[in-house]
Residue frames as a rotation matrix with the C-alpha (Angstrom) as fourth column:
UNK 1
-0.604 -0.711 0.359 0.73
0.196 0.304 0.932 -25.60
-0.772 0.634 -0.045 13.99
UNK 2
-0.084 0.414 -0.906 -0.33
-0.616 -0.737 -0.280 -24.04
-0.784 0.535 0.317 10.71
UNK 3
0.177 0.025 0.984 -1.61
0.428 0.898 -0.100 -27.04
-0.886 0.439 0.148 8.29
UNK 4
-0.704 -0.572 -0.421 -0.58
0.000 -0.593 0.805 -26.57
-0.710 0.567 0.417 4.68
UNK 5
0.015 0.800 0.600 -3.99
0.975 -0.144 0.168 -26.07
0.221 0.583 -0.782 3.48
UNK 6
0.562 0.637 -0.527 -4.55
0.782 -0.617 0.088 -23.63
-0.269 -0.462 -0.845 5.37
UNK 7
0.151 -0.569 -0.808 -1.75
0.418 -0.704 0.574 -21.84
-0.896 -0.425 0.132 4.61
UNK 8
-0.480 0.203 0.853 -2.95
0.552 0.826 0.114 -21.88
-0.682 0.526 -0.509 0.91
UNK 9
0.500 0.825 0.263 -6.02
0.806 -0.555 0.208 -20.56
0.317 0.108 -0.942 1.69
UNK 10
0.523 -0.147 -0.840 -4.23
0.503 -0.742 0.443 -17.92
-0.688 -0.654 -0.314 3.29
UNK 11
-0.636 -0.500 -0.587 -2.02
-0.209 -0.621 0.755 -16.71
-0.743 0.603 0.291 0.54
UNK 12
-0.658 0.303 0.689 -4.63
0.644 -0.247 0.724 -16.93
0.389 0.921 -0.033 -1.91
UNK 13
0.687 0.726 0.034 -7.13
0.716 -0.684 0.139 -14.75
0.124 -0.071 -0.990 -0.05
UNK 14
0.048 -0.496 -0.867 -4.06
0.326 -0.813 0.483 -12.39
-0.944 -0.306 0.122 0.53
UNK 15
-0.892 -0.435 0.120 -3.93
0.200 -0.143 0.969 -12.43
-0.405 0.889 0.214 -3.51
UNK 16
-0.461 0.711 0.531 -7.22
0.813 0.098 0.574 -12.37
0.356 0.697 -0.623 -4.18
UNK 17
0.274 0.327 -0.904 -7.70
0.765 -0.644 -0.001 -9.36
-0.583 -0.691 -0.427 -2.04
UNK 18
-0.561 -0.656 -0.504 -5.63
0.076 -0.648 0.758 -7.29
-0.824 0.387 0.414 -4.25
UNK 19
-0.900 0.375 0.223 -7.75
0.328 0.244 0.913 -8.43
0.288 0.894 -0.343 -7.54
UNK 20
-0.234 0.968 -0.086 -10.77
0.964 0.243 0.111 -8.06
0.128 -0.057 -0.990 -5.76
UNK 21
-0.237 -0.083 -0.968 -10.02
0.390 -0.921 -0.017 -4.58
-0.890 -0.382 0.250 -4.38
UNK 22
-0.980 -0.189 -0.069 -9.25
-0.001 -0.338 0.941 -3.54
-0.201 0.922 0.331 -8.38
UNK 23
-0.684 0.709 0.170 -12.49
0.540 0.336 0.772 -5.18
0.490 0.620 -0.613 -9.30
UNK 24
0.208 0.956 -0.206 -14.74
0.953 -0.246 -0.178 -3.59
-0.221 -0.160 -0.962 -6.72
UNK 25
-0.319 -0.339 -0.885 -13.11
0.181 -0.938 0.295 0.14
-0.930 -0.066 0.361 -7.14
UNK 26
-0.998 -0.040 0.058 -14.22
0.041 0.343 0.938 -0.56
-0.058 0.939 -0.340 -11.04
UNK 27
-0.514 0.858 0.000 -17.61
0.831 0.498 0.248 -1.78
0.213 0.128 -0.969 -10.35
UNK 28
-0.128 0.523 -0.843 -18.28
0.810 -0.436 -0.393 0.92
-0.573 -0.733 -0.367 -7.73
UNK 29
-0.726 -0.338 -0.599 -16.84
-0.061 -0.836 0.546 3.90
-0.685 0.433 0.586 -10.40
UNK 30
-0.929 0.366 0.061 -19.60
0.157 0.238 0.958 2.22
0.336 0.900 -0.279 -13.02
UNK 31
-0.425 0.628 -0.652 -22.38
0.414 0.775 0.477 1.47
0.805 -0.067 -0.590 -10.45
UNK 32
-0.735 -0.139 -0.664 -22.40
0.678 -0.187 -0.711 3.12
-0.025 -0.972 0.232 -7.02
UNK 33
-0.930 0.275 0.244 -24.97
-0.328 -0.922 -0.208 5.64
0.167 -0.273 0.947 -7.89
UNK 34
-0.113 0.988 -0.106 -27.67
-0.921 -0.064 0.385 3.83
0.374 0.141 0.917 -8.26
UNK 35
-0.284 -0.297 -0.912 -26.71
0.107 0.935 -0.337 0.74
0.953 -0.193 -0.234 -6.66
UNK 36
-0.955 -0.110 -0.275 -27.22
0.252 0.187 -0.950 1.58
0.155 -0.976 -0.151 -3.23
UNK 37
-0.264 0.953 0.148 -31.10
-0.864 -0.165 -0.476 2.20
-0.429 -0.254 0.867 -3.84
UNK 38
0.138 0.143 -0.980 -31.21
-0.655 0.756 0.019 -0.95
0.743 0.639 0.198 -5.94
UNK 39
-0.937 -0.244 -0.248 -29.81
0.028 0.658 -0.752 -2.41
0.347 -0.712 -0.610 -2.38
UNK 40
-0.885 0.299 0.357 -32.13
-0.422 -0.191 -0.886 -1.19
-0.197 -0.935 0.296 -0.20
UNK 41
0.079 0.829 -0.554 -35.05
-0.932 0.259 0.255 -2.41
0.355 0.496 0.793 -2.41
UNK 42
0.038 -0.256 -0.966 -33.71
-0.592 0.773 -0.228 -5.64
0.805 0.581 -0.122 -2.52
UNK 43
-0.878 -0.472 -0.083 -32.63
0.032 0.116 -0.993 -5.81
0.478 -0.874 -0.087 1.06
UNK 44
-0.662 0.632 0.402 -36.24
-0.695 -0.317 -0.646 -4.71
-0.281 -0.707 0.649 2.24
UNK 45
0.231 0.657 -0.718 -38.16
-0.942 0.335 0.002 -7.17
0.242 0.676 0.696 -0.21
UNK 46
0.264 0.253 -0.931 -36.43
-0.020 0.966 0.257 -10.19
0.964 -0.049 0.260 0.98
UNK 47
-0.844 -0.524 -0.115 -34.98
0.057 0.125 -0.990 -9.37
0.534 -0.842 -0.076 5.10
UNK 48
0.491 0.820 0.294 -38.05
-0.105 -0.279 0.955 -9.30
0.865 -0.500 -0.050 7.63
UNK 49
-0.775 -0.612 -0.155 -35.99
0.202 -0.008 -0.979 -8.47
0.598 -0.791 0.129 10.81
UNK 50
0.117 0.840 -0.530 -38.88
0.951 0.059 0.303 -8.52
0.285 -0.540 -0.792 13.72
UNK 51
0.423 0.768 0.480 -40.65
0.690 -0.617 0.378 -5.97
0.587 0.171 -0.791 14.88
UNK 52
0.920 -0.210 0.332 -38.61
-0.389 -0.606 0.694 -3.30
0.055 -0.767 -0.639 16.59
UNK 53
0.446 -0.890 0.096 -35.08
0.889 0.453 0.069 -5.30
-0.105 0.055 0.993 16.08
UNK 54
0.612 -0.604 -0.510 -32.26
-0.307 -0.776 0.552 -3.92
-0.729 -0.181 -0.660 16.11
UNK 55
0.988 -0.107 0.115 -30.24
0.137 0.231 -0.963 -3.87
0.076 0.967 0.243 12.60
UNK 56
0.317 -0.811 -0.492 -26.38
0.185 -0.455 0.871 -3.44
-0.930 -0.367 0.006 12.98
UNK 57
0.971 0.186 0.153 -24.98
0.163 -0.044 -0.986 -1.59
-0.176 0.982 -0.073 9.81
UNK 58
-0.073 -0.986 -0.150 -21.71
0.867 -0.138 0.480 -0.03
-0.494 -0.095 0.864 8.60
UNK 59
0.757 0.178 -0.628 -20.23
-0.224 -0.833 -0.506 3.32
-0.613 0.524 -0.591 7.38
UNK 60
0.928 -0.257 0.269 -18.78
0.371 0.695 -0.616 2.72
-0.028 0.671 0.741 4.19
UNK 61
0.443 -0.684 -0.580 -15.22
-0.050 -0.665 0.745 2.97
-0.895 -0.302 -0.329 3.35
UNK 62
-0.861 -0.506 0.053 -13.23
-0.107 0.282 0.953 3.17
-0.497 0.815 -0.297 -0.09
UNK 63
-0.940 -0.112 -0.321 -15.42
-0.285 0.773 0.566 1.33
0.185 0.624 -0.759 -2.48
UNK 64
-0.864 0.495 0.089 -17.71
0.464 0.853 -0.240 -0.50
-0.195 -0.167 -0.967 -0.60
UNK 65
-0.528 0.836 0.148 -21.29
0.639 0.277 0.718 -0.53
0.559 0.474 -0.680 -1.26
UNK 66
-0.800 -0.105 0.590 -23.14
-0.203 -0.879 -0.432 2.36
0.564 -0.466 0.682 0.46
UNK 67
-0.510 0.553 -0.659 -25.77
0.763 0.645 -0.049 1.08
0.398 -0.527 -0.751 3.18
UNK 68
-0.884 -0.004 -0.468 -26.81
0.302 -0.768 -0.565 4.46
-0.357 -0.641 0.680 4.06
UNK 69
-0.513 0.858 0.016 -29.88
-0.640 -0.395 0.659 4.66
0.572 0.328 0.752 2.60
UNK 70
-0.215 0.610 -0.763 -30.82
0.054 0.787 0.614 1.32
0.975 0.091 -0.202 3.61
UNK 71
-0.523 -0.057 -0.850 -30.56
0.810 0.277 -0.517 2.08
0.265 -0.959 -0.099 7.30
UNK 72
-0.980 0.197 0.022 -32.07
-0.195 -0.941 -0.277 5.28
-0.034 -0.276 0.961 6.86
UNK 73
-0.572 0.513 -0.640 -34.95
-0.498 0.402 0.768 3.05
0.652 0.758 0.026 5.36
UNK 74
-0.097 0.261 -0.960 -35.18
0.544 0.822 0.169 0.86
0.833 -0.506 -0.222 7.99
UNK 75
-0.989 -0.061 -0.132 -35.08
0.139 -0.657 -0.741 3.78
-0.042 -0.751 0.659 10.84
UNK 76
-0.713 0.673 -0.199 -37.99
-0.694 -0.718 0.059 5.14
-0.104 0.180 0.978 9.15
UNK 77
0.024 0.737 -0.675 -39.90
-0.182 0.667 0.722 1.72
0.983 0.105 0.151 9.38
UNK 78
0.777 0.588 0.224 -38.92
-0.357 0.119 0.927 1.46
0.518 -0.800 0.302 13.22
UNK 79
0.627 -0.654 -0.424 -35.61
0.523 0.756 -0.392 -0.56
0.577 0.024 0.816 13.26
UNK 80
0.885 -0.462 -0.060 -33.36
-0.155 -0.412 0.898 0.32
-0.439 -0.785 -0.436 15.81
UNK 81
0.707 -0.703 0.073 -29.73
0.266 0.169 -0.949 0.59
0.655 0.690 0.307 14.29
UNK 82
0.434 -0.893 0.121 -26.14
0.196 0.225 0.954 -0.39
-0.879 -0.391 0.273 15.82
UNK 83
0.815 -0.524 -0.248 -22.94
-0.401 -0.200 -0.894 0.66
0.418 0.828 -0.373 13.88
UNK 84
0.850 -0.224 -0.477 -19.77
0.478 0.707 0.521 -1.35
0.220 -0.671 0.708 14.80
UNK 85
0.484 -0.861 0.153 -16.97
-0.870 -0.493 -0.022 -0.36
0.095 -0.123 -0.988 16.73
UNK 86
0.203 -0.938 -0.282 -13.58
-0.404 0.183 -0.896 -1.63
0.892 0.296 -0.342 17.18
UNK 87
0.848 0.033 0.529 -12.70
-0.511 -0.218 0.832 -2.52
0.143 -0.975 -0.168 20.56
UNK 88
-0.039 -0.926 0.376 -9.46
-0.576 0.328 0.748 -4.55
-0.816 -0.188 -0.546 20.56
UNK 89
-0.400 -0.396 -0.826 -7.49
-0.916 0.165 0.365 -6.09
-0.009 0.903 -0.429 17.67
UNK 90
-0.889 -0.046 -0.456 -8.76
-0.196 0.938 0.288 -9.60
0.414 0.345 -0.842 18.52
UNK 91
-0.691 0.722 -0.029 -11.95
-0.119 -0.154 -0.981 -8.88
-0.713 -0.675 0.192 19.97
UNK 92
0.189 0.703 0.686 -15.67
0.980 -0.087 -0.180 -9.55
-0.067 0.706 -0.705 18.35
UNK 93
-0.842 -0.144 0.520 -16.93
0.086 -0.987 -0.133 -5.77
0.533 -0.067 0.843 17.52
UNK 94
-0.696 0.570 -0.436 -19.14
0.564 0.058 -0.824 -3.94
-0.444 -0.820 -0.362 19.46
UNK 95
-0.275 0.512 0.814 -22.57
0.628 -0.545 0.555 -2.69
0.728 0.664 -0.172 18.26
UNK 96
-0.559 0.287 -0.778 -23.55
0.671 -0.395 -0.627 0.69
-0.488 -0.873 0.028 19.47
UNK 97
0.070 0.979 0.192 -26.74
0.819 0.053 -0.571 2.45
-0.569 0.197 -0.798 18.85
UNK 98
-0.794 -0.607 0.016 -26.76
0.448 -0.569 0.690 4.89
-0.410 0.555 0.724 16.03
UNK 99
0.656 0.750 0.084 -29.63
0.573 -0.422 -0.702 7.21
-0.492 0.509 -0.707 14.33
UNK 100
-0.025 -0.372 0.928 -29.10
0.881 -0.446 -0.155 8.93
0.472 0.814 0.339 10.92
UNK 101
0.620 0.017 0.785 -27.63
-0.187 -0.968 0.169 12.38
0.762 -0.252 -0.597 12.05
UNK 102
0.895 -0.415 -0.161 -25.67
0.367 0.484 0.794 10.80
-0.252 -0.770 0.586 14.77
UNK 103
0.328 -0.935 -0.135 -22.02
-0.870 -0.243 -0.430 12.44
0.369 0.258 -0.893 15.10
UNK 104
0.869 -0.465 0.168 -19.05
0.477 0.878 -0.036 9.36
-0.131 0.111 0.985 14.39
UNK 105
0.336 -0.939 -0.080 -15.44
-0.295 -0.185 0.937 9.27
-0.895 -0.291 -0.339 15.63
UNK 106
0.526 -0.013 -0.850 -13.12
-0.844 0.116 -0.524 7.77
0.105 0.993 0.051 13.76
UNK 107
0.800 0.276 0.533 -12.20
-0.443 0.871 0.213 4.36
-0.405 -0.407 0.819 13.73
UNK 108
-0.091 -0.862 -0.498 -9.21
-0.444 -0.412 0.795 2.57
-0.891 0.293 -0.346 12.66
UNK 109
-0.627 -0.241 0.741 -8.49
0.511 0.590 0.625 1.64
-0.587 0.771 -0.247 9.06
UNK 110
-0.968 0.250 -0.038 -10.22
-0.241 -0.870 0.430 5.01
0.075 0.425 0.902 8.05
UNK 111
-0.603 0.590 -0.537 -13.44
0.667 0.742 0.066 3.20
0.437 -0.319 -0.841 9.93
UNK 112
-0.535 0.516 0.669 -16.54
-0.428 -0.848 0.312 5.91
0.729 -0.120 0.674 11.15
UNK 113
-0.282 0.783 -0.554 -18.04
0.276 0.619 0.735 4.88
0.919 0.054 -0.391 14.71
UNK 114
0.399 0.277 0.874 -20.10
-0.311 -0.856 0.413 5.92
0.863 -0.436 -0.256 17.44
UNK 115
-0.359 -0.448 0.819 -18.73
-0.782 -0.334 -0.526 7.35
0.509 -0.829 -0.231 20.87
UNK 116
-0.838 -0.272 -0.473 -17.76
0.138 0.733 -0.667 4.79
0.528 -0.624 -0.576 23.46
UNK 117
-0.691 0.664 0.285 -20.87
-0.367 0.016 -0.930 6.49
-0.623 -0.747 0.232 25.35
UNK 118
-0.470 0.813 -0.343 -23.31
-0.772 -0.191 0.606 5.27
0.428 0.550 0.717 23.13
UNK 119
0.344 0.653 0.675 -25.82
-0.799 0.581 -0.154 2.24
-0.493 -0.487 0.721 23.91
UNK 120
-0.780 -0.541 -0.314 -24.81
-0.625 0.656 0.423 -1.13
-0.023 0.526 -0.850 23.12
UNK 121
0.220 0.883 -0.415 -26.95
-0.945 0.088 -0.315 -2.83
-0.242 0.461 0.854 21.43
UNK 122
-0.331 -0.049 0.942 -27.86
-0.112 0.994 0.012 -6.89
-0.937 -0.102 -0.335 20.45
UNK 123
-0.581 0.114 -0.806 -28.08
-0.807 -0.206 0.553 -6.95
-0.103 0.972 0.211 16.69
UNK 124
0.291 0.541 0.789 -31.10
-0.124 0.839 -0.530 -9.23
-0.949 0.056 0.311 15.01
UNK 125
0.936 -0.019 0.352 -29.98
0.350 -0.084 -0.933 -8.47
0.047 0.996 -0.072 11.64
UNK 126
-0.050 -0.886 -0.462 -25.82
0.022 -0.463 0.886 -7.71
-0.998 0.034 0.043 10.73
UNK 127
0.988 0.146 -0.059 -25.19
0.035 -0.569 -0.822 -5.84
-0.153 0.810 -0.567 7.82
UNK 128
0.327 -0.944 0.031 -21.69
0.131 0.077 0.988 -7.21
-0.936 -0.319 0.149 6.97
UNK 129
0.599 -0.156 -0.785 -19.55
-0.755 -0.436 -0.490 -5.80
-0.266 0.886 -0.379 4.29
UNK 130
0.466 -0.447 0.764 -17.02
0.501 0.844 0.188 -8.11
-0.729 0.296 0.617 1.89
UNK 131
-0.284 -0.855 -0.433 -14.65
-0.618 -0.182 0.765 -8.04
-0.733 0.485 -0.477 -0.61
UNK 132
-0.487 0.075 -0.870 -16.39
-0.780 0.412 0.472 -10.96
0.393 0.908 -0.143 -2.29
UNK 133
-0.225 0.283 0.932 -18.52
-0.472 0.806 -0.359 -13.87
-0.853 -0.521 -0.048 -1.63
UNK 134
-0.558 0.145 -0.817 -19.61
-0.707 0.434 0.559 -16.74
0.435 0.889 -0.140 -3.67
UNK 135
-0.253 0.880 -0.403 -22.41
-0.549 0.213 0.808 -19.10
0.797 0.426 0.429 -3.67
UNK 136
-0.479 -0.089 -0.873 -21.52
0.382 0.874 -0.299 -21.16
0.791 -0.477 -0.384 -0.52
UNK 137
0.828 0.524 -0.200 -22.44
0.468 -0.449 0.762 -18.09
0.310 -0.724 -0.617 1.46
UNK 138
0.296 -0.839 -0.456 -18.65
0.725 -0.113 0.679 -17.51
-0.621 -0.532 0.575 2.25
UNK 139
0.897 0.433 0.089 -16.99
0.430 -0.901 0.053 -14.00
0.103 -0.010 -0.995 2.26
UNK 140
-0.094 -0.955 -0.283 -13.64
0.995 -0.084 -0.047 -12.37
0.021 -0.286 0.958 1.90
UNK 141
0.948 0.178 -0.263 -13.01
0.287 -0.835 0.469 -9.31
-0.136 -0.520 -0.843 4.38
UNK 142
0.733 -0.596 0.327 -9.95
-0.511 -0.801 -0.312 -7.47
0.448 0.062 -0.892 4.82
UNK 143
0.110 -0.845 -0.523 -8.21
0.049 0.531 -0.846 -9.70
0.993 0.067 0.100 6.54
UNK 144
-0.594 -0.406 0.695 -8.48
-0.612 -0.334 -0.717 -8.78
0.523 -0.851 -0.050 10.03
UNK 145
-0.764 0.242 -0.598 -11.18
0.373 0.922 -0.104 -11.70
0.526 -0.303 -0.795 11.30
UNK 146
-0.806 0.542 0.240 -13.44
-0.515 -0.438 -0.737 -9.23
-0.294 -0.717 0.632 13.18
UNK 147
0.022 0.899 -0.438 -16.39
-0.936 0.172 0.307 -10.21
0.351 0.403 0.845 11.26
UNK 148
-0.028 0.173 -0.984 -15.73
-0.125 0.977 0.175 -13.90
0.992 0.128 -0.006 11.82
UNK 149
-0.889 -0.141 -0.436 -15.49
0.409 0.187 -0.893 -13.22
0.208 -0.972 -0.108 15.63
UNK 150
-0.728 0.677 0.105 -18.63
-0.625 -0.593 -0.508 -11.46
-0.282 -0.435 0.855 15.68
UNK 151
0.498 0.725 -0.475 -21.12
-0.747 0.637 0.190 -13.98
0.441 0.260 0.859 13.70
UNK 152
-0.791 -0.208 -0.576 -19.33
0.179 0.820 -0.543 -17.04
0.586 -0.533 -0.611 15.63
UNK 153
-0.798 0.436 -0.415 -20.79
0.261 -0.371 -0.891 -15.12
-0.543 -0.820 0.182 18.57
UNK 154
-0.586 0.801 -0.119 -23.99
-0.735 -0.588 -0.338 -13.74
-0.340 -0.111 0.934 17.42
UNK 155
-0.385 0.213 -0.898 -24.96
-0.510 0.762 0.399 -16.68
0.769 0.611 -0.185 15.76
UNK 156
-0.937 -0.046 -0.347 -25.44
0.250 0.605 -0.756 -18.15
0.245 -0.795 -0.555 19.36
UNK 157
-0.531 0.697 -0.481 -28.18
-0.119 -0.624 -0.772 -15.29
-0.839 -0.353 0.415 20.05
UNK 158
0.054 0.725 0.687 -29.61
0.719 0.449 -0.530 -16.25
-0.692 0.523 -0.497 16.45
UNK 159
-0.182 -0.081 -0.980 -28.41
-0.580 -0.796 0.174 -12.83
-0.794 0.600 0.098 14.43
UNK 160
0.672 -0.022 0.740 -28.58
0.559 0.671 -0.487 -13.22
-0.486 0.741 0.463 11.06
UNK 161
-0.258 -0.900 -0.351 -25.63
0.044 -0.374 0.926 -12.34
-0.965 0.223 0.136 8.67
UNK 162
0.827 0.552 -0.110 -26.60
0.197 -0.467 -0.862 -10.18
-0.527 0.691 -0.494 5.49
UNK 163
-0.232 -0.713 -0.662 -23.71
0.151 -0.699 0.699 -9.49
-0.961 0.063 0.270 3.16
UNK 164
0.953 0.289 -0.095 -23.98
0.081 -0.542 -0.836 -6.56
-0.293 0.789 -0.540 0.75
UNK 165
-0.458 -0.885 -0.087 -21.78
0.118 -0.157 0.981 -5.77
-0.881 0.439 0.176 -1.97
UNK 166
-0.076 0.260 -0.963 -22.35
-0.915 -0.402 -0.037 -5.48
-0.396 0.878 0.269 -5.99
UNK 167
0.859 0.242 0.451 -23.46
-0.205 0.970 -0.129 -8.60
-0.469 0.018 0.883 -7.77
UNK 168
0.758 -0.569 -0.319 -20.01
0.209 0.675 -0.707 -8.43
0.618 0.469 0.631 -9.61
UNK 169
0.058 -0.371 0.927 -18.19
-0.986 -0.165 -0.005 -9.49
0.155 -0.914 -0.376 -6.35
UNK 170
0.887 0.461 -0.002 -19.32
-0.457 0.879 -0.136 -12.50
-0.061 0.122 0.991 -7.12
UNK 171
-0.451 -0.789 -0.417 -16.70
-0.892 0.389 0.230 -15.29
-0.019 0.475 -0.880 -7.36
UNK 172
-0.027 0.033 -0.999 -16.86
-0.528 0.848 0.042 -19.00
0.849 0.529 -0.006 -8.18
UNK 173
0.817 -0.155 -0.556 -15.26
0.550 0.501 0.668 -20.30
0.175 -0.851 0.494 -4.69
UNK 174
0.483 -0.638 0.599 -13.26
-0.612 -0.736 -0.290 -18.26
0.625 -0.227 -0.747 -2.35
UNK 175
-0.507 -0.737 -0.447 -10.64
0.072 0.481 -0.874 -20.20
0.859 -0.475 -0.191 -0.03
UNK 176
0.608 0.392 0.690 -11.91
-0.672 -0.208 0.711 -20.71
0.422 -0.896 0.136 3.30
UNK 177
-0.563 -0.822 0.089 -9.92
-0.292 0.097 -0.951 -21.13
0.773 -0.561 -0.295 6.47
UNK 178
-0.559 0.649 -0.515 -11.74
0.802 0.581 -0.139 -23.60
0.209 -0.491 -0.846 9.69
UNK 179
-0.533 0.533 -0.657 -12.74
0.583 -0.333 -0.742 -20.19
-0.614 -0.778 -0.133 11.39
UNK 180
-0.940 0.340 0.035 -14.15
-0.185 -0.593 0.784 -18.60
0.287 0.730 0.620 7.97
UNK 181
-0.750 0.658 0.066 -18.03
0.245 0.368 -0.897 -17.78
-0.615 -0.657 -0.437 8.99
UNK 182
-0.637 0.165 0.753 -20.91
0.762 0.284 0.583 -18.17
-0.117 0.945 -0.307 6.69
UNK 183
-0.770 0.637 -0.039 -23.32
-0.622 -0.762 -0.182 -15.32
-0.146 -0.116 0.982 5.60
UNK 184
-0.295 0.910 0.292 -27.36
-0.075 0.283 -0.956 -16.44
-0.953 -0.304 -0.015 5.91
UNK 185
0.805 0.586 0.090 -27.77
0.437 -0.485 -0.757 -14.02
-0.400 0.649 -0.647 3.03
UNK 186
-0.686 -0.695 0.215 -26.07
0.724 -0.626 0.289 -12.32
-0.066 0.354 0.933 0.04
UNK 187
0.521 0.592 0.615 -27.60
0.843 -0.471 -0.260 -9.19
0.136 0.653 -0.745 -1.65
UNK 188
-0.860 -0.510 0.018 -26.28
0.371 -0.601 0.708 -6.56
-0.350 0.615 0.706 -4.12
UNK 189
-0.691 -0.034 -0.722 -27.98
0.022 -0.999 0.026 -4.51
-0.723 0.003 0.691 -6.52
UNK 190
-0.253 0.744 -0.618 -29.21
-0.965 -0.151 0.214 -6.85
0.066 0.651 0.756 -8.50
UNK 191
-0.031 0.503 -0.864 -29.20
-0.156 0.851 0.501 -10.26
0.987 0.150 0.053 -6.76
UNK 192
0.055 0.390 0.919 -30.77
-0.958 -0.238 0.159 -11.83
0.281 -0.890 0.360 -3.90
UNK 193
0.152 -0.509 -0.847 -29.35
-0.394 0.755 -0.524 -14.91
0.907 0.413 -0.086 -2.79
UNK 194
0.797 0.030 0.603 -30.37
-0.543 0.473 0.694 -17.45
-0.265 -0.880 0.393 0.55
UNK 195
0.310 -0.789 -0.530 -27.42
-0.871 -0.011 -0.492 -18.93
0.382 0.614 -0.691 1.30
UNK 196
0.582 0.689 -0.431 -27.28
-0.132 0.603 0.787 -22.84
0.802 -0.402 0.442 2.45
UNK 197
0.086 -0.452 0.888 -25.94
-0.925 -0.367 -0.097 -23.31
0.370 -0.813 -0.450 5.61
């Protein structure tokens, strides 16, 4: 049975998805060049993922914030790297192992990941995109829960959960639903932000 908070929270993050979409497509058209080295700075200066770990990034789509340097960054310091795949609508995702130059299928929701043969891989560090987060630590995705099925679960193994985006993503307080999962960490382009847990 569907309480009538929840269902609340649910049509406002369907609305606020729409606004937010507007707002990052905006930001990104102002910002995106130089933003995604302004991540990686930011991202290396405050993450220490242990020695040899294994980062899990993303390939961007639309909009979002461009992590591709930052993993190229982190290759070149040692970091194994996982990109996620899909594997069933209600499934966590799966990380499989990825190096810059790596050919990527395609995934759905115009999504870029590697071949079912690749290595799976046990992320210490997740690189998790967003639509928005705000100060609690809490994140609005697309709508499809993957993320929140994957940091439930990795959380067990200790991952930590990194979301990137532009600092004006920001909101105030985003709706949150029971299974909504916090991020450790925010960081954008120009802020770095521990998030409490």
């Amino acid at each position: 049975m569907t309480l009538p908070t929840e269902s609340c929270a649910r049509d406002a993050k369907r609305r606020l998805r729409v606004e937010l979409r507007r707002r990052r497509l905006a930001t990104a058209a102002l910002a995106a060049r130089g933003a995604a080295s302004a991540l990686c700075r930011n991202f290396i200066a405050a993450i220490q993922p242990p020695g040899a770990g294994v980062v899990a990034g993303y390939w961007p789509i639309g909009a979002e914030i461009d992590p591709r340097p930052l993993l190229v960054a982190l290759h070149r310091r040692g970091f194994r790297l996982a990109l996620p795949a899909v594997v069933a609508p209600a499934a966590p995702l799966a990380f499989r192992a990825w190096r810059p130059g790596d050919r990527l299928e395609q995934g759905p929701i115009g999504t870029r990941q590697p071949a079912p043969d690749r290595l799976m891989l046990v992320p210490d560090v997740i690189v998790v995109p967003l639509l928005a987060f705000d100060r609690r630590g809490f994140r609005l995705g697309y709508g499809g829960g993957f993320y929140d099925r994957t940091l439930a679960l990795a959380r067990r193994r200790g991952a930590v959960a990194v979301g990137v985006g532009y600092a004006a993503q920001e909101v105030a307080a985003l709706p949150t639903e029971p299974f909504d999962q916090r991020l450790d960490w925010v960081i954008s382009e120009a802020t770095v932000m521990r998030c409490p847990q």
